[in-house]
C-alpha positions, -999 to 999 in steps of 0.1 A, spaced: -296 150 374 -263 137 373 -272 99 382 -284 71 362 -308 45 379 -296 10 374 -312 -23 373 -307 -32 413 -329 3 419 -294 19 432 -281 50 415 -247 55 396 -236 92 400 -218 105 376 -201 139 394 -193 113 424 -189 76 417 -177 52 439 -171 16 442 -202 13 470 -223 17 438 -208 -9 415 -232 -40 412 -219 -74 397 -252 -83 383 -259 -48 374 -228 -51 354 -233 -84 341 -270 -76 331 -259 -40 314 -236 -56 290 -258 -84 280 -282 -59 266 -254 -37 256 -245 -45 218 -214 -41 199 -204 -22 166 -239 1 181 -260 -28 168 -250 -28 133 -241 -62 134 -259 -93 116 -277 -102 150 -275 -89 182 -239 -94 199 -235 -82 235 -205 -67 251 -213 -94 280 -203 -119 255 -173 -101 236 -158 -95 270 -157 -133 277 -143 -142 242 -110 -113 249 -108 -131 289 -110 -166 271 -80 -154 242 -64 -148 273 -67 -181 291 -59 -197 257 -26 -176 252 -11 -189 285 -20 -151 302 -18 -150 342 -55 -153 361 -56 -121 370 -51 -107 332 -77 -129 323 -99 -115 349 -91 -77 336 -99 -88 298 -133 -99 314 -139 -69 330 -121 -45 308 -159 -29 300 -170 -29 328 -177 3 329 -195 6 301 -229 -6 321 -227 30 336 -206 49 307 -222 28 275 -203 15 247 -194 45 226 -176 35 190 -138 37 188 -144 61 161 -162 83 178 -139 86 201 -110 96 183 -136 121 169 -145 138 199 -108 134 208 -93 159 179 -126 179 177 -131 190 210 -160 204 228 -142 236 224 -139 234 187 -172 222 186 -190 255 205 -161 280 190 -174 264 155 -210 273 164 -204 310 183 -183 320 151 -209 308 123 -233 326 147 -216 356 146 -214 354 107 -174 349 110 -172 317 83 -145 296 69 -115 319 80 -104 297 107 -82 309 136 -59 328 121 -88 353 107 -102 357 140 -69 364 157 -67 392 128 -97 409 139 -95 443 156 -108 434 186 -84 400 189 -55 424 179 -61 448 206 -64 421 232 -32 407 222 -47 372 212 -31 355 185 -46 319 168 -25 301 193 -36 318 225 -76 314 209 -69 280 204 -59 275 239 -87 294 252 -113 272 231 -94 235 239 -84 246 274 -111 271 287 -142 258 274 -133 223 288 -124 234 320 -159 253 323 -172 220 308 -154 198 334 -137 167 322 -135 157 289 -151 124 274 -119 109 271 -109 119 310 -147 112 321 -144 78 308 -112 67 326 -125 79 355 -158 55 353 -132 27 346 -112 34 374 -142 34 401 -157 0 384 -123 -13 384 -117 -7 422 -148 -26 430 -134 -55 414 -102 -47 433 -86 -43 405 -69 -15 386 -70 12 357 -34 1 348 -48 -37 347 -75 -28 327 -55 -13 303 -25 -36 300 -9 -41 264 -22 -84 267 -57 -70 273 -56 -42 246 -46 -68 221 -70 -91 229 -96 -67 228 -86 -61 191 -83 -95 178 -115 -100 192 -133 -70 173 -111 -85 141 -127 -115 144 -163 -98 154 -160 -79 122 -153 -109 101 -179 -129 113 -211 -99 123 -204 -71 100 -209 -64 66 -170 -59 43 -155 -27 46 -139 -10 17 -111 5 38 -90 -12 59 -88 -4 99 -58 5 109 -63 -2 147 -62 -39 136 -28 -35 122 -15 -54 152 -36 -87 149 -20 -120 132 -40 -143 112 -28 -167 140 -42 -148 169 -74 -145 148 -76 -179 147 -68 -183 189 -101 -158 193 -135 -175 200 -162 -171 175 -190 -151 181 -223 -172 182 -260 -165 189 -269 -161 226 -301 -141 242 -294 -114 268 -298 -137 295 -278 -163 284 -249 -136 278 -257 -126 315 -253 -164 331 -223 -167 304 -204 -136 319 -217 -141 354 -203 -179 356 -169 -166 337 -163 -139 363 -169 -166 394 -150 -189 378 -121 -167 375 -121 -153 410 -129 -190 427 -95 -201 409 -76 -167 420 -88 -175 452 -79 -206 455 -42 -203 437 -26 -197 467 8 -183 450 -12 -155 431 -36 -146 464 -5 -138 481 13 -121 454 -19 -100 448 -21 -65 471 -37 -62 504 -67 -43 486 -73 -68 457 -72 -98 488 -95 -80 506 -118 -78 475 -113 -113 471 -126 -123 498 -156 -104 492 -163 -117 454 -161 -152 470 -192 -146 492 -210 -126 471 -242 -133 453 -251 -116 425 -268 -87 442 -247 -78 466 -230 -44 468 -193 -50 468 -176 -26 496 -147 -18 508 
């Protein structure tokens, strides 16, 4: 099964999204229940509300409408991909799937701590002509091929679909005003829900005391008020884009069209295009 069923009864398909099955109140109602830091944090915080503390930083720093609509939406996705932790990511990112099943084949085959340099000197990797570069290519390269797409890959592609039902775009999504944002909120998340850390994070480098001090503070909410919070964010948002007539016609003939749609829409309906 390569579909999750979400809370409108429709199903998200993993090996063939598309924007027909992208929900707005299956969004808004996934992150509300989704919590940050993997629920480590001193009382439940929901990616709902984080995601309207980073779109209002970006109101607050004089950011366009339709960056602050992207910082709102930026995870999205995560109500069909989850909200796996930065540093698992990076983990997954340098210690492939490859690495990972090459890891378990050679302990299996009682070939331990001599890395790829020691398989590649084996009789039977010398007479193929392998060496550790070629073995490392055919662990990171073939075994993720076979596996499809990596995490990494995988993910973008879930923001990309989620992004087109918003008419939006990957690019948006990712822009540098949005990326910062992101971070000075999870600065100011950490300061105020987590415990001290004795190392510093070095993905916060970027982040001012000043823009710390910009950031709303998290508070208290349930999961339903995180849902109406988000919810009446993202209509607010797309009621002023629609109604800034300089930006509506600036935007693309997609993102109009979508537009349109989000202004009629009620939180059930199925946005298509």
């Amino acid at each position: 099964m390569s579909y999750i069923l979400t809370r409108s009864g429709r199903q998200f398909n993993f090996a063939n999204p598309h924007p027909s099955m992208v929900v707005l109140d299956d969004v808004a109602h996934a992150l509300a229940n989704l919590n940050r830091f993997t629920g480590h944090t001193g009382y439940a915080y929901s990616v709902a509300q984080h995601s309207v503390a980073v779109s209002r930083f970006l109101e607050l720093t004089g950011e366009p409408l339709i960056i602050q609509l992207a910082g709102l939406l930026h995870d999205a996705h995560e109500a069909y991909f989850g909200d796996i932790s930065a540093p698992m990511k990076e983990f997954l990112k340098f210690r492939t799937i490859g690495n990972i099943v090459a890891g378990t084949v050679f302990e299996a085959l009682g070939i331990k701590d001599v890395g790829l340099d020691g398989v590649a000197g084996s009789p039977g990797a010398q007479a193929l002509g392998l060496t550790a570069e070629s073995l490392d290519a055919i662990i990171r390269g073939g075994i993720e091929k076979a596996m499809g797409l990596s995490i990494g890959r995988l993910e973008d592609r879930i923001q990309s679909v989620v992004a087109e039902a918003f008419g939006l775009s990957l690019t948006l999504m990712k822009d540098q005003r949005v990326k910062l944002a992101d971070l000075t909120a999870l600065a100011v998340e950490a300061d105020v829900l987590m415990p001290p850390d004795t190392e510093d994070w070095p993905v916060l480098a970027p982040v001012t005391p000043a823009m710390k001090a910009v950031m709303p503070r998290p508070y208290r909410l349930t999961p339903d008020q995180a849902k109406v919070l988000f919810l009446n964010r993202y209509r607010q948002l797309t009621s002023q884009l629609y109604s800034d007539e300089a930006a509506f016609e600036a935007a693309g003939l997609a993102y109009r069209d979508a537009l349109i749609q989000m202004k009629r829409l009620d939180p059930h309906a199925v946005i298509e295009f």
